[in-house]
N, C-alpha and C positions, 0 to 999 in steps of 0.2 A: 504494500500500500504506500503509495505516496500522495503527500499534501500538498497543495500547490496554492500560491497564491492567486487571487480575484485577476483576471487578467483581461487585456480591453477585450469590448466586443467582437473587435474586427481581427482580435488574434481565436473567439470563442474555439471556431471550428479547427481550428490545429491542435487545441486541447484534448477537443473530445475525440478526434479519430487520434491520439495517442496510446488510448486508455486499450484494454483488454476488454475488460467489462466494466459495464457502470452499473449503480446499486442507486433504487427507488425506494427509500426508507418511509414509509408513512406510518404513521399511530393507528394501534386496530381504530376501526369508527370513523375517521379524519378521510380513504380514499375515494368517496364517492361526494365528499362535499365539494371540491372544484380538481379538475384534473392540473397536474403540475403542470406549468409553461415548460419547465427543464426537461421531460417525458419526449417532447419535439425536438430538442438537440440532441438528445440522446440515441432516439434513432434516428435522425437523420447523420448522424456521424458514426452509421454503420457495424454496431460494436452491439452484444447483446445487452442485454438489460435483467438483473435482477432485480424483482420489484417482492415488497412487503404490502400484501395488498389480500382483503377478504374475498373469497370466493362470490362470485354475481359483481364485482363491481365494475365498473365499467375499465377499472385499472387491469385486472386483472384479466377481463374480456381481451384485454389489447394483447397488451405484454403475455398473456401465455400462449401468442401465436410466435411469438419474436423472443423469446428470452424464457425466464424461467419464475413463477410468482411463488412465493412463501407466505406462511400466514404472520398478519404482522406480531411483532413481539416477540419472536420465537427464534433465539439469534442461534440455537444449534442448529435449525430448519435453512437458515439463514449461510452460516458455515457451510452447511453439505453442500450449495447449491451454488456459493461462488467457490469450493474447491473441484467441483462436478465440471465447472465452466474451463474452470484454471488448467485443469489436465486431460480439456477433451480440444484441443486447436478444431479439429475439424467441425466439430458443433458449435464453436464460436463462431467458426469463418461462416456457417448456414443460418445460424439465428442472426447473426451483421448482416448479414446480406439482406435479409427477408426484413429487417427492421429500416433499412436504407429503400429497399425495394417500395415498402409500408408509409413512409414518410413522403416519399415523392408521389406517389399515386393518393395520399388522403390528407400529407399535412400540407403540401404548398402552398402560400399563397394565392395562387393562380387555381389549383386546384377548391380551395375554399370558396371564392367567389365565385368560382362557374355553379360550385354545388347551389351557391345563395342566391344567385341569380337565376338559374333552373327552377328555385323553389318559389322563388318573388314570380314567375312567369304562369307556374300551375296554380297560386294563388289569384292572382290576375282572369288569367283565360282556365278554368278548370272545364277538363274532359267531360 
């Protein structure tokens, strides 16, 4: 584990594709009240994601497609699953990818507004 300090924005994304895996710590009860903004950098910088997240949540709906979820509070559930990451390169490199793949197709920008502009449209003209 290494700590790093706050670093600018515009160096964000050479941090997060440095990393192996990044870790989505949340409080049981705390993952369905707003999703992280940090969740978005995180895959979009290709690297899997352990998330601490209750089963149904919308957190753990994501991330257990792309990474690996734990239930929160439960730091040996927590252990097994960034050493499971740490000693498997090849499940790293397929969960990064699918997490990178995940972010361009639902989290970009461009992506966001087409979806809110399709929906402002069926709102307007509905079938």
């Amino acid at each position: 584990v290494m700590w790093r300090e706050l670093v600018p924005a515009e160096r964000l994304n050479v941090l997060l594709t440095s990393a192996d895996i990044h870790l989505l710590l949340q409080r049981g009860g705390a993952a369905d009240l707003v999703m992280p903004s940090r969740l978005t950098s995180m895959l979009a910088g290709g690297r899997p994601v352990v998330a601490t997240a209750a089963p149904g949540t919308q957190i753990a709906e994501i991330v257990g497609k792309l990474g690996v979820v734990v239930p929160p509070e439960d730091p040996a559930a927590l252990a097994l699953a960034i050493e499971r990451l740490a000693n498997d390169k090849a499940l790293r490199e397929q969960l990064g990818a699918a997490a990178r793949t995940y972010a361009l197709e639902n989290l970009s920008g461009s992506m966001i507004l087409a979806r809110f502009e399709q929906q402002l449209r069926e709102l307007v003209n509905p079938a």
